[in-house]
LOBAZA-679917 format. One record per residue (C-alpha): residue number from 1; residue in one letter; chain; z negated, x negated, y negated. Coordinates in nm, 3 decimals, m for minus. Last residue first. Layout:
BEGIN
<atom nr="NUM" rest="a" kette="A" up="Z" east="X" north="Y"/>
...
END
This chain:
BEGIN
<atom nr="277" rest="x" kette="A" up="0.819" east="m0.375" north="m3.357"/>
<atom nr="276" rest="x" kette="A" up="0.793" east="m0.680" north="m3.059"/>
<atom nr="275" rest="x" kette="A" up="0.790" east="m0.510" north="m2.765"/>
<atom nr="274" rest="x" kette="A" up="0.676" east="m0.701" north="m2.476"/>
<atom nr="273" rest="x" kette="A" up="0.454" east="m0.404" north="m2.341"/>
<atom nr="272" rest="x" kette="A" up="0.221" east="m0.517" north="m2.095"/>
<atom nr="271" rest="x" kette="A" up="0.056" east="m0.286" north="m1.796"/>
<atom nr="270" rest="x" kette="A" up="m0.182" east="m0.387" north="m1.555"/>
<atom nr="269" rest="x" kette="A" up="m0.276" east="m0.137" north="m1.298"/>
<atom nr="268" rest="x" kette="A" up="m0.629" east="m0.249" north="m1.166"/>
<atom nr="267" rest="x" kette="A" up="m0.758" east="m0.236" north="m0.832"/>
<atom nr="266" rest="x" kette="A" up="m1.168" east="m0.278" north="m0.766"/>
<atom nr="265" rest="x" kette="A" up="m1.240" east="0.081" north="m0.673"/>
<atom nr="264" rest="x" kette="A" up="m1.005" east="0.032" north="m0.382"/>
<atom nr="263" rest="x" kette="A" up="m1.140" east="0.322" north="m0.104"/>
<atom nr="262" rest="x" kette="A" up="m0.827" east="0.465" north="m0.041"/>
<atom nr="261" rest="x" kette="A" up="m0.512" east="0.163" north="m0.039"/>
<atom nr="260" rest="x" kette="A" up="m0.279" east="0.178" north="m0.360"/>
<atom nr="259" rest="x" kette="A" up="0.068" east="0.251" north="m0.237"/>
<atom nr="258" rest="x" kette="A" up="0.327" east="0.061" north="m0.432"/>
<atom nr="257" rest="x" kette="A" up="0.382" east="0.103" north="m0.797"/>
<atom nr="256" rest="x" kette="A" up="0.701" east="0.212" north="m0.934"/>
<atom nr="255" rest="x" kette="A" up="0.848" east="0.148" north="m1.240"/>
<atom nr="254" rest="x" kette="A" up="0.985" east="0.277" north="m1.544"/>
<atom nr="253" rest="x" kette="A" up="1.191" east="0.117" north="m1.870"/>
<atom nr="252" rest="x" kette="A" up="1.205" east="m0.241" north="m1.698"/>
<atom nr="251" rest="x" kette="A" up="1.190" east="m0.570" north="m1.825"/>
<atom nr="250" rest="x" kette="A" up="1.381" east="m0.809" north="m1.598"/>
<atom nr="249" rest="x" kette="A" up="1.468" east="m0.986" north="m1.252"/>
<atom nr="248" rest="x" kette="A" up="1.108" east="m0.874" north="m1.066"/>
<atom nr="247" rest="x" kette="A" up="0.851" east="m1.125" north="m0.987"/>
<atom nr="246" rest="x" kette="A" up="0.603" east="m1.098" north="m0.717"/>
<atom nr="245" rest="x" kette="A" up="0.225" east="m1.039" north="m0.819"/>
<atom nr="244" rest="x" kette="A" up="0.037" east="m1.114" north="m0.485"/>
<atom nr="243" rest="x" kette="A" up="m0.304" east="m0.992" north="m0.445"/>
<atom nr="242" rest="x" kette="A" up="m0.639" east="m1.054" north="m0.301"/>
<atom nr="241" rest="x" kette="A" up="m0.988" east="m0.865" north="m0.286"/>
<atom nr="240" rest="x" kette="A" up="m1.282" east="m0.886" north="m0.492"/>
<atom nr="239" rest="x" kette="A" up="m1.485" east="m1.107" north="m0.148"/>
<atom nr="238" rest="x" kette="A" up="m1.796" east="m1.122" north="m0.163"/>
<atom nr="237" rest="x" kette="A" up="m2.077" east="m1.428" north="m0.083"/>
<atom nr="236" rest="x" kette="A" up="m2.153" east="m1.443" north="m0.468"/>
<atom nr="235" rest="x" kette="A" up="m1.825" east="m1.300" north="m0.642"/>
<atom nr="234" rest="x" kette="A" up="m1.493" east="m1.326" north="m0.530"/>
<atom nr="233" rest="x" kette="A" up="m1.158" east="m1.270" north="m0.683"/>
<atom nr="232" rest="x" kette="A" up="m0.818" east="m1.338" north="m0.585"/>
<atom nr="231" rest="x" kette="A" up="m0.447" east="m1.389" north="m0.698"/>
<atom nr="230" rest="x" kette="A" up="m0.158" east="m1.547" north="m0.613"/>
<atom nr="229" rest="x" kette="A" up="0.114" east="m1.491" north="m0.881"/>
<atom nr="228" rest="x" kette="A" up="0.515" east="m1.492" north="m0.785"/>
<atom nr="227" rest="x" kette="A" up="0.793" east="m1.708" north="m0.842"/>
<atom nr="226" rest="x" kette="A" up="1.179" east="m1.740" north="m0.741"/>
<atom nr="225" rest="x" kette="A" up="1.382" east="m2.082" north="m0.844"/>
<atom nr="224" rest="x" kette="A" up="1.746" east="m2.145" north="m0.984"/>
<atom nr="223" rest="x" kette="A" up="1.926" east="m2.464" north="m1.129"/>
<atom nr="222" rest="x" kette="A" up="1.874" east="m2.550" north="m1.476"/>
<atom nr="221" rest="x" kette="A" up="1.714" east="m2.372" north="m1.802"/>
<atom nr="220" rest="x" kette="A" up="1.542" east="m2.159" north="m1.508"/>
<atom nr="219" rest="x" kette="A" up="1.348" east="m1.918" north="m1.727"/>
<atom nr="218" rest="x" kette="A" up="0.999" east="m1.784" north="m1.602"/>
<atom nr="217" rest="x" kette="A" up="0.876" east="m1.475" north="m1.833"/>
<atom nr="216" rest="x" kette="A" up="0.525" east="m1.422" north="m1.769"/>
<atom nr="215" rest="x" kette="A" up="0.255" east="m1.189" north="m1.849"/>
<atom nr="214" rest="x" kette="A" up="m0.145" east="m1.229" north="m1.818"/>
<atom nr="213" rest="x" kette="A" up="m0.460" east="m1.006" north="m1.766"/>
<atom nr="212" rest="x" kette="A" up="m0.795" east="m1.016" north="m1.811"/>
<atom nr="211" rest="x" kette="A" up="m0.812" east="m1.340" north="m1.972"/>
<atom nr="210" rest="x" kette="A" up="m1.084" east="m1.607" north="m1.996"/>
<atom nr="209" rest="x" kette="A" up="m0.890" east="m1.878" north="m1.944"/>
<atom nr="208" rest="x" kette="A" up="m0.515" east="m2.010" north="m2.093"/>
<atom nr="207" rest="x" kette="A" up="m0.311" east="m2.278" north="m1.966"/>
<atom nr="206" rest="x" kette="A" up="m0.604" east="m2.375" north="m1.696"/>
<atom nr="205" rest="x" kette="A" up="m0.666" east="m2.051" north="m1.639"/>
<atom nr="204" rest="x" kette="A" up="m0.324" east="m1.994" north="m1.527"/>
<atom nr="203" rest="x" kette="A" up="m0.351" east="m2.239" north="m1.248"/>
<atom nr="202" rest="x" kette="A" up="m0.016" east="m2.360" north="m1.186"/>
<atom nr="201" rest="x" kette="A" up="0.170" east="m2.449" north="m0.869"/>
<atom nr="200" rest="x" kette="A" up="0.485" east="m2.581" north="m0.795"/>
<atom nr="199" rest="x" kette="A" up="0.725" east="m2.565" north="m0.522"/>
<atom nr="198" rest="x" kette="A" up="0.926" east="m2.798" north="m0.324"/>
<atom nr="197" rest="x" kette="A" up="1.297" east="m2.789" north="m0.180"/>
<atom nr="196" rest="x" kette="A" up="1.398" east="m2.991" north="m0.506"/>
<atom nr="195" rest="x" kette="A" up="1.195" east="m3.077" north="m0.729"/>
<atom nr="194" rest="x" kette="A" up="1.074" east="m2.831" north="m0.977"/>
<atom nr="193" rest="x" kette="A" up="1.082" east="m2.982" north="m1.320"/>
<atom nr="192" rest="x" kette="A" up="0.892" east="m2.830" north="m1.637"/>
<atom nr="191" rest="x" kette="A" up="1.079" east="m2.863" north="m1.949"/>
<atom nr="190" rest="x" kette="A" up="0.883" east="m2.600" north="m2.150"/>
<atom nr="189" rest="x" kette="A" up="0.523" east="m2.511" north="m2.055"/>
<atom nr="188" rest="x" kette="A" up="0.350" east="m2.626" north="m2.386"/>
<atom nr="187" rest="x" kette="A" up="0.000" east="m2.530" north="m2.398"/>
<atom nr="186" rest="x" kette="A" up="m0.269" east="m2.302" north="m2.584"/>
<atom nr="185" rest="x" kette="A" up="0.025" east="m2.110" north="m2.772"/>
<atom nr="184" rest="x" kette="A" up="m0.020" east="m1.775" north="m2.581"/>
<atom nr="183" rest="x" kette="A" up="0.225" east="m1.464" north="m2.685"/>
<atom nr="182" rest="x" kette="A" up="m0.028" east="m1.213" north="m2.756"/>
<atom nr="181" rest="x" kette="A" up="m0.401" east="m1.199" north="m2.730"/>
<atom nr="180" rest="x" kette="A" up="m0.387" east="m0.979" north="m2.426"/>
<atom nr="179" rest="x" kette="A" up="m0.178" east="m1.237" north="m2.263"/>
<atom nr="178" rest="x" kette="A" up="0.173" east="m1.412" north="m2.273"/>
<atom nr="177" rest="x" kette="A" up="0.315" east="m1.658" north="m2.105"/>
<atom nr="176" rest="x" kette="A" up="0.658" east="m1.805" north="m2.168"/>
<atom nr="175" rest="x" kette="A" up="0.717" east="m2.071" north="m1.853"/>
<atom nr="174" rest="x" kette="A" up="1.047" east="m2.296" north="m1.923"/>
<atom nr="173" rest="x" kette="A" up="1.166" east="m2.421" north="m1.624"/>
<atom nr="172" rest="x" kette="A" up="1.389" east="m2.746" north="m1.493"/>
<atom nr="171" rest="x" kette="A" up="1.509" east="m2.727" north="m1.123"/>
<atom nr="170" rest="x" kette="A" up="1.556" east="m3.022" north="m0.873"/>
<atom nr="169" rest="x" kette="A" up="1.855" east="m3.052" north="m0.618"/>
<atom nr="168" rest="x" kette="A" up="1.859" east="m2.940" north="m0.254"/>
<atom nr="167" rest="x" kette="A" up="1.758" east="m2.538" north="m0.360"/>
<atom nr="166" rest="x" kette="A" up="1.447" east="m2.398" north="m0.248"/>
<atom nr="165" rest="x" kette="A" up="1.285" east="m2.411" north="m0.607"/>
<atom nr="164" rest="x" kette="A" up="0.968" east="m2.230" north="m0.563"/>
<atom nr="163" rest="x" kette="A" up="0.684" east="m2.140" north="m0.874"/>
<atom nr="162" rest="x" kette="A" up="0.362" east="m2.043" north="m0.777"/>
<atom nr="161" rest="x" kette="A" up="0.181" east="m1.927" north="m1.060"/>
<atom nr="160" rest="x" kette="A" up="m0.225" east="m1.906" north="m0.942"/>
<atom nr="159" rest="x" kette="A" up="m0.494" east="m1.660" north="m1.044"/>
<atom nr="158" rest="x" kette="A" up="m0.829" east="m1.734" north="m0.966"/>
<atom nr="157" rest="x" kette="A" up="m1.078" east="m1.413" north="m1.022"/>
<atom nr="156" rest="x" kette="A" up="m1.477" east="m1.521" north="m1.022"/>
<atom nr="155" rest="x" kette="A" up="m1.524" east="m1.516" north="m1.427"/>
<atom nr="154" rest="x" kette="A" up="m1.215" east="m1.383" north="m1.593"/>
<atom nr="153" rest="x" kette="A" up="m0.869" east="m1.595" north="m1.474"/>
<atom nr="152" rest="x" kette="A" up="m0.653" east="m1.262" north="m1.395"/>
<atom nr="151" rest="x" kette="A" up="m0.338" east="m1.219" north="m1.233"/>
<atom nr="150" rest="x" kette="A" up="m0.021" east="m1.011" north="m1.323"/>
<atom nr="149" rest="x" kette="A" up="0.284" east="m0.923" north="m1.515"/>
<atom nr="148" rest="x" kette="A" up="0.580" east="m1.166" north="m1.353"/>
<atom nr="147" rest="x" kette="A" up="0.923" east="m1.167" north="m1.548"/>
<atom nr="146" rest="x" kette="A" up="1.216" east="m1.348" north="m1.370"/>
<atom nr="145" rest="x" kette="A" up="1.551" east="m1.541" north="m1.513"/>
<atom nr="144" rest="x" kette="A" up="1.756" east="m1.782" north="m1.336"/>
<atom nr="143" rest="x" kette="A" up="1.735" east="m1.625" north="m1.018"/>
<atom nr="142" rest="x" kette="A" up="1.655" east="m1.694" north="m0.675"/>
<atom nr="141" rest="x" kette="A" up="1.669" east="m1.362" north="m0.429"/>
<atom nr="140" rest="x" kette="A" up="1.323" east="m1.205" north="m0.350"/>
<atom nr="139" rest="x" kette="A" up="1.091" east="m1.200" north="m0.065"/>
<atom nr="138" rest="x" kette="A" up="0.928" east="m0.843" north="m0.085"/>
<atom nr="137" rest="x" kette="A" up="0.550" east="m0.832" north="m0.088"/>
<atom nr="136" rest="x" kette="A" up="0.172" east="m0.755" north="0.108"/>
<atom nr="135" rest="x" kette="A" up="m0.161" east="m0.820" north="0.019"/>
<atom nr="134" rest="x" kette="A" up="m0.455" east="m0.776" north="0.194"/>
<atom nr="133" rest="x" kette="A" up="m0.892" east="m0.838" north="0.126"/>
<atom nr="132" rest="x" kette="A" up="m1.145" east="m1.014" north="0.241"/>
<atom nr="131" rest="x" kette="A" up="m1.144" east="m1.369" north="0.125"/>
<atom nr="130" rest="x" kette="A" up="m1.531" east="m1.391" north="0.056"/>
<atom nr="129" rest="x" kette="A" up="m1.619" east="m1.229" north="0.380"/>
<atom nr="128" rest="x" kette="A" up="m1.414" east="m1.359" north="0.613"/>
<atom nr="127" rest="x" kette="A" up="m1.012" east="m1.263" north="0.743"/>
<atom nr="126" rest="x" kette="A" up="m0.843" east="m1.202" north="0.419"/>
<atom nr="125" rest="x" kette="A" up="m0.494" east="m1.087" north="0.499"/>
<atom nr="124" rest="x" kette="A" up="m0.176" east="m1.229" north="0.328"/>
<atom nr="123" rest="x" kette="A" up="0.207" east="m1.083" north="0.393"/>
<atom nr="122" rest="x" kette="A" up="0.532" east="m1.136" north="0.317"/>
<atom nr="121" rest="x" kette="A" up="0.842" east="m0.959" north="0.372"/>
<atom nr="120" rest="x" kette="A" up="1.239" east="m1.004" north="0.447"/>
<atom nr="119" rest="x" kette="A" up="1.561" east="m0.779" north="0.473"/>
<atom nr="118" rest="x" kette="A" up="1.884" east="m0.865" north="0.542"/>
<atom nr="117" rest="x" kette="A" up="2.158" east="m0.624" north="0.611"/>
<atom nr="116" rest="x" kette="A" up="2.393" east="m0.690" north="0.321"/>
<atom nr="115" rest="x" kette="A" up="2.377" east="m1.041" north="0.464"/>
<atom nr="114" rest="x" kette="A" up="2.465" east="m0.944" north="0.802"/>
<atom nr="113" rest="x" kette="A" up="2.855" east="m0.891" north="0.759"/>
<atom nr="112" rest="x" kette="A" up="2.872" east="m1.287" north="0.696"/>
<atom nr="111" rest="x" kette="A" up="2.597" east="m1.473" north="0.636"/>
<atom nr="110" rest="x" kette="A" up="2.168" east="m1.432" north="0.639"/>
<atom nr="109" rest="x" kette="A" up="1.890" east="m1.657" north="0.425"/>
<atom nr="108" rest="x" kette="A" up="1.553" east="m1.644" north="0.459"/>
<atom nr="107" rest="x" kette="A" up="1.326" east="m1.852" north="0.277"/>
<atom nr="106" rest="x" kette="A" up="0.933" east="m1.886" north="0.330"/>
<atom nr="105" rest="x" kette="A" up="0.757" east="m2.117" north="0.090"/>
<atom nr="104" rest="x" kette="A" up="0.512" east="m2.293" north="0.215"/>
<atom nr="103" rest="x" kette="A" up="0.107" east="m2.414" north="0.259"/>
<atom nr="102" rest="x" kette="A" up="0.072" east="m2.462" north="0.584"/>
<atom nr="101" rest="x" kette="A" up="m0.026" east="m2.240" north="0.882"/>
<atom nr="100" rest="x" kette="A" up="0.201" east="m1.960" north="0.820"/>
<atom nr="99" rest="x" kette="A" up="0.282" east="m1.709" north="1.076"/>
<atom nr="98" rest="x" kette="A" up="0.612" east="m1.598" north="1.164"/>
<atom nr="97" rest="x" kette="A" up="0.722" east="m1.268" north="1.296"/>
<atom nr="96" rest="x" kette="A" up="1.064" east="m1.225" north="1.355"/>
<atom nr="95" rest="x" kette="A" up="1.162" east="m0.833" north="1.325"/>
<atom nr="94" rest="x" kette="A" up="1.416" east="m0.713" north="1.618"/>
<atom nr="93" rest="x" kette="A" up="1.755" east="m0.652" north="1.779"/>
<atom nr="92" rest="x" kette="A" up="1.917" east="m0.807" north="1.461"/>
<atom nr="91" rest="x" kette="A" up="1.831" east="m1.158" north="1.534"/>
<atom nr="90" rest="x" kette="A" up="1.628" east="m1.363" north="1.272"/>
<atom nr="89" rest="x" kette="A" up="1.659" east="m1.746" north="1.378"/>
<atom nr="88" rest="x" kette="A" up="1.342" east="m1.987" north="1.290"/>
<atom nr="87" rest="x" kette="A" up="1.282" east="m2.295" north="1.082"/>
<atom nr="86" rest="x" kette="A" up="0.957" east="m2.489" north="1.038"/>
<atom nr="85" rest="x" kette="A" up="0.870" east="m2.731" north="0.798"/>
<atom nr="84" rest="x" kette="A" up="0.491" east="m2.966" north="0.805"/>
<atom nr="83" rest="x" kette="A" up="0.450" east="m3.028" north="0.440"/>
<atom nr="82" rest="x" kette="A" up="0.622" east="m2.709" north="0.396"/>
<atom nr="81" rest="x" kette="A" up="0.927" east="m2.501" north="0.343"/>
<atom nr="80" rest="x" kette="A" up="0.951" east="m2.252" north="0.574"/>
<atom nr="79" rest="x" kette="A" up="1.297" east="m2.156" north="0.672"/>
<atom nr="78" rest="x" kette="A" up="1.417" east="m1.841" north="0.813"/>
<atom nr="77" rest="x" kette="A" up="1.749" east="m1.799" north="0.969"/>
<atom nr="76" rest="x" kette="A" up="1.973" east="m1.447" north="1.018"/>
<atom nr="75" rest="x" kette="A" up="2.139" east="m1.332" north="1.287"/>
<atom nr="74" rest="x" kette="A" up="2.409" east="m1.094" north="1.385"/>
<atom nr="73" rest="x" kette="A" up="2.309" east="m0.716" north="1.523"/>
<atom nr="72" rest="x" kette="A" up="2.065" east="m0.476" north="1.444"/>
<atom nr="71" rest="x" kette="A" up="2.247" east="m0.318" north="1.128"/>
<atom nr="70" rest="x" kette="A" up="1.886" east="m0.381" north="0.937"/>
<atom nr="69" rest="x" kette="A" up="1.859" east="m0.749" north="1.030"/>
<atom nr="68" rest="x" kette="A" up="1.507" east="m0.808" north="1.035"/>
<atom nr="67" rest="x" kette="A" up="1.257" east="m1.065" north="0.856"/>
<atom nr="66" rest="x" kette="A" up="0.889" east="m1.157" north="0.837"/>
<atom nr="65" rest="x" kette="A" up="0.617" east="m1.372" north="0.702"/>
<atom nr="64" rest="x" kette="A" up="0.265" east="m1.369" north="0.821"/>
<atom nr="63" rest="x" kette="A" up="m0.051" east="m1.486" north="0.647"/>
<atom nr="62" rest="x" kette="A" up="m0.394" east="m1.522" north="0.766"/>
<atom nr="61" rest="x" kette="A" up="m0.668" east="m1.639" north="0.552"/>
<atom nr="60" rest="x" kette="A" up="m0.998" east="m1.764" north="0.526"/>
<atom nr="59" rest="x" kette="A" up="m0.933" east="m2.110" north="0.485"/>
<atom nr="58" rest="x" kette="A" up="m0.625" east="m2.191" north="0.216"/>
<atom nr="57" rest="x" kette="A" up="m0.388" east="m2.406" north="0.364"/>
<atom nr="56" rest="x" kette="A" up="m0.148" east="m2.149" north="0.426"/>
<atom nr="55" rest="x" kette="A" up="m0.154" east="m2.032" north="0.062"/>
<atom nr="54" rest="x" kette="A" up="0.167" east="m1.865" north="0.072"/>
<atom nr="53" rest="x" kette="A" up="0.280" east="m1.755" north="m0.297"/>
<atom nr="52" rest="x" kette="A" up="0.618" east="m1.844" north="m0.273"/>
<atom nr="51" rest="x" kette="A" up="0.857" east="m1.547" north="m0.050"/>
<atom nr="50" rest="x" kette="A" up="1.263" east="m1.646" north="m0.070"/>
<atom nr="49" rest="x" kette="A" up="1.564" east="m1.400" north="m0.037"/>
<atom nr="48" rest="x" kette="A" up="1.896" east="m1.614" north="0.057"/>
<atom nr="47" rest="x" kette="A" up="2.210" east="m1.383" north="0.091"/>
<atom nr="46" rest="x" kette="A" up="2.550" east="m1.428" north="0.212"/>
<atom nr="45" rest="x" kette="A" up="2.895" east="m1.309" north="0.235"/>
<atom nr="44" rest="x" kette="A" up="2.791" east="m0.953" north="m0.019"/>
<atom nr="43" rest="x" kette="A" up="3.128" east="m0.719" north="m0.033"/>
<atom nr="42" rest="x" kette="A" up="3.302" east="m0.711" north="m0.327"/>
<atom nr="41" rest="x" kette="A" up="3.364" east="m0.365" north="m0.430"/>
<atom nr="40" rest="x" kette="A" up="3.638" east="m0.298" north="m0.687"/>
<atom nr="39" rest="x" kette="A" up="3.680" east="m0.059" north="m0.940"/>
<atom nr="38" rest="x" kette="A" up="4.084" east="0.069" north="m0.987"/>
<atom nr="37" rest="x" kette="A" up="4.216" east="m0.041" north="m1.319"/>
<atom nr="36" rest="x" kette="A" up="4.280" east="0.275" north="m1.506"/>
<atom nr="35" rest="x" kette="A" up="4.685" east="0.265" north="m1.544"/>
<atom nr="34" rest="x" kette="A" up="4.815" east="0.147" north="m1.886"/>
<atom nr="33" rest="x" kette="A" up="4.896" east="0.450" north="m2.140"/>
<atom nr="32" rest="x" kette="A" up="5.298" east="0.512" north="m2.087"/>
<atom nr="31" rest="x" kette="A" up="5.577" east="0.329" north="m2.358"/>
<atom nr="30" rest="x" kette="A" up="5.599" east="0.599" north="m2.671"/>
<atom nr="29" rest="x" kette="A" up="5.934" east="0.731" north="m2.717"/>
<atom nr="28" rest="x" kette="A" up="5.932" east="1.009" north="m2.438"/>
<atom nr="27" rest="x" kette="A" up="5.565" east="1.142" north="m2.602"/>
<atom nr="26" rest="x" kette="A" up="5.659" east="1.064" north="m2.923"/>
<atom nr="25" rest="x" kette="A" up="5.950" east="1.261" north="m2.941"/>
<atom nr="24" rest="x" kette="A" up="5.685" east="1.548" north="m2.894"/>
<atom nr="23" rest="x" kette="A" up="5.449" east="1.438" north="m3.131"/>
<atom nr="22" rest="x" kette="A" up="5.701" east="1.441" north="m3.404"/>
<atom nr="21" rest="x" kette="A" up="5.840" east="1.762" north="m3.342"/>
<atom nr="20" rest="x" kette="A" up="5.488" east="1.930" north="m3.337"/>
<atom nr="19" rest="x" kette="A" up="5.449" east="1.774" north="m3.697"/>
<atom nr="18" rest="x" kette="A" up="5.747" east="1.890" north="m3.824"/>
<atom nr="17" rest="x" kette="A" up="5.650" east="2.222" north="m3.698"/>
<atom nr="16" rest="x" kette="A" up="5.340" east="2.263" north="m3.897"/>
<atom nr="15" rest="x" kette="A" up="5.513" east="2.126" north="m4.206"/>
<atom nr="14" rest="x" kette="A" up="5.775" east="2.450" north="m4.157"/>
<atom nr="13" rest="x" kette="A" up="5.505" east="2.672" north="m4.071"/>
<atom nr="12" rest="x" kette="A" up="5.292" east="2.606" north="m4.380"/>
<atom nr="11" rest="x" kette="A" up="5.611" east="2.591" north="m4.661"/>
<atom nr="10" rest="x" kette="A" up="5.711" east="2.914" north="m4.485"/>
<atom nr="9" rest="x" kette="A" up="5.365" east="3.074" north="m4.540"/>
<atom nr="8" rest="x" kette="A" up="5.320" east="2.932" north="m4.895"/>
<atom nr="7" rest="x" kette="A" up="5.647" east="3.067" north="m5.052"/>
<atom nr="6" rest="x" kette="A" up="5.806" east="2.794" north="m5.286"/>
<atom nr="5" rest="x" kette="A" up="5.974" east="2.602" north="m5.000"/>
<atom nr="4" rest="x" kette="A" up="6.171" east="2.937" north="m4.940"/>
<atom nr="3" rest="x" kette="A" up="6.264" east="2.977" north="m5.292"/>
<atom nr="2" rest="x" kette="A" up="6.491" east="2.606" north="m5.270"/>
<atom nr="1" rest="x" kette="A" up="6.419" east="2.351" north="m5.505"/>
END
């Protein structure tokens, strides 16, 4: 063995460079790293957003349903489902305002360049003294999957699940509910068909009374449907007020709440963690 290889330093640089030698040859050896695929944007063709929860054959109230075109041009069509149906065209120069005198789901549904555009509302006003109260929400796309946190069946508060399947064949649900108490066991809600272009309603105190507050995961096992939770309170000859609990697509880390009116020492912020350590 050669002195050189003996001495520490040169043994260091010469292993050092070997190494550098290597990479380099591997750089013109090597075949090149794959390009980064380039992200695509696929632009939305259409768009259905659908508002359940309208009581229009409830006395005592007045509720409206309507939809714009945020470019201002194209058009858009609304379709209440009901007993009695009634369909509409949405043009973008300005809101359609529909009122609902039957019982209905409200869908909207835009294509083309004006379904990114689309936007759509609900609203329920108490109009006598034991329905007094207002309530306003987004219509929301169909999903297979929505979680509703809402509603109360305590002495003098109804709450109601409205569940809409809009779609021309029938849906099958499962309904998890949840309240205070934990996950609920009182009744099986599994299998439940929603035929199609109907809704269905479901009085939660029926599943499960006496609670303060409930939370529900609706799964579409086939098809897809939107929900939300009519509810209202009255005691006596008084009204406790009204409100709709619309669904949203998942559990979320933060949310925010909507403008809470001055003066409403009756509102309550419900809040359910579905964590399960």
């Amino acid at each position: 063995m050669t002195s050189w290889w003996r001495r520490p330093v040169d043994r260091s640089l010469y292993m050092i460079g070997g190494t550098l030698a290597v990479a380099a040859a591997g750089q013109f050896l090597m075949p090149p790293a794959p390009p980064v695929p380039t992200t695509v944007v696929v632009p939305i063709t259409s768009l259905a957003l659908v508002c359940p929860a309208l009581p229009g054959d409830t006395p005592g109230f007045s509720i409206a349903t309507k939809g714009a075109l945020l470019d201002g041009k194209g058009t858009a069509h609304l379709d209440l489902q009901a007993s009695r149906a009634a369909s509409a065209t949405v043009k973008g120069a300005d809101v359609r305002v529909a009122f609902v005198k039957h019982s209905s789901a409200a869908l909207f549904t835009a294509e083309g360049s004006s379904a990114s555009q689309l936007v759509a509302d609900a609203s329920i006003a108490g109009t006598s003294n034991t329905t007094r109260g207002y309530a306003s929400y987004a219509c929301q796309p169909p999903s297979a999957s929505q979680w509703l946190v809402g509603g109360s069946s305590e002495a003098g508060r109804i709450a109601v699940l409205d569940i809409a399947n809009v779609e021309a064949t029938p849906a099958t649900v499962d309904i998890e509910l949840w309240t205070d108490n934990g996950k609920s066991g009182a009744r099986s809600l599994n299998g439940v068909e929603v035929p199609a272009r109907s809704r269905l309603q479901l009085s939660l105190a029926l599943v499960d009374p006496g609670r303060s507050m409930y939370a529900l995961h609706v799964i579409a096992t086939s098809g897809q449907v939107t929900s939300a939770i009519f509810d209202r309170g009255q005691a006596a000859l008084s009204s406790l007020g009204v409100d709709v609990v619309p669904s949203v697509g998942g559990l979320l880390a933060s949310s925010i709440v909507g403008v809470i009116p001055e003066g409403s020492s009756n509102a309550t912020l419900g809040l359910r963690s579905m964590a399960t350590s």
